[in-house]
N, C-alpha and C positions, 0 to 999 in steps of 0.2 A: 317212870323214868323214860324220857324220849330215847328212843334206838338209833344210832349212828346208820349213817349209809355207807353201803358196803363199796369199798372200792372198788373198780372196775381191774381187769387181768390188763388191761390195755394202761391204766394209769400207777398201778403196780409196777409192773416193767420198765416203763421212763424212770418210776422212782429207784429202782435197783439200779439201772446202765449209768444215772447221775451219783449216784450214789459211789460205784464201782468207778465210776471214771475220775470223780474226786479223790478216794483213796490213791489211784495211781499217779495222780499226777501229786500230791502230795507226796507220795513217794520220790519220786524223778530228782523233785526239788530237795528232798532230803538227801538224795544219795550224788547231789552234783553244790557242795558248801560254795564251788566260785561262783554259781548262778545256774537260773536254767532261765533262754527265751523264750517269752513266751511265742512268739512266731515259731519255732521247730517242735515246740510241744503240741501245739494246735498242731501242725503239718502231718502229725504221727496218728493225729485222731480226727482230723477234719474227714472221713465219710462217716464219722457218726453221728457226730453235731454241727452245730452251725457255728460260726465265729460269734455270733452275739449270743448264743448259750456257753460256750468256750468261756467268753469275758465273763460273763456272767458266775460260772463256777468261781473263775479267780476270784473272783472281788470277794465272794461269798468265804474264800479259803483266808483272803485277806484282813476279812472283817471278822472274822470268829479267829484270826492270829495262828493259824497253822501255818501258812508262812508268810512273808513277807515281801514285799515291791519294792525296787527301785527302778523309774523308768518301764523299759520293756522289759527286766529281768527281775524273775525270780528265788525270792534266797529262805535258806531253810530258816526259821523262827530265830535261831540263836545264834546266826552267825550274817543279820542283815547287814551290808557295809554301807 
């Protein structure tokens, strides 16, 4: 059986910080049901990512249905309007 290559501590770490900054911003959008924008969410975390990894998460939160778009705002799963 061929052996997997080992991750790097370097690609490890992007995967945890994406990882964690999904959770929280999944969070955000759950604990705000009128919406959250996405422009002040970015604003809270733009020195650690870029705006096109930022978009990036969304769509990803989007497309796997954790929450949901309208426009520039973000709505928790069950309460899209």
């Amino acid at each position: 059986m061929p052996r997997c290559s080992a991750i790097t501590w370097e690609a490890r770490n992007e995967l945890l910080v994406a990882r964690r900054l999904a959770l929280a911003v999944e969070a955000v959008v759950n604990d705000r049901p009128t919406g959250s924008p996405a422009t002040a969410m970015f604003q809270a975390v733009c020195t650690h990512v870029s705006r096109d990894e930022f978009e990036l998460l969304l769509r990803g939160l989007v497309a796997t249905r954790k929450i949901t778009r309208k426009g520039d705002i973000y709505f928790p799963r069950e309460t899209a309007q």
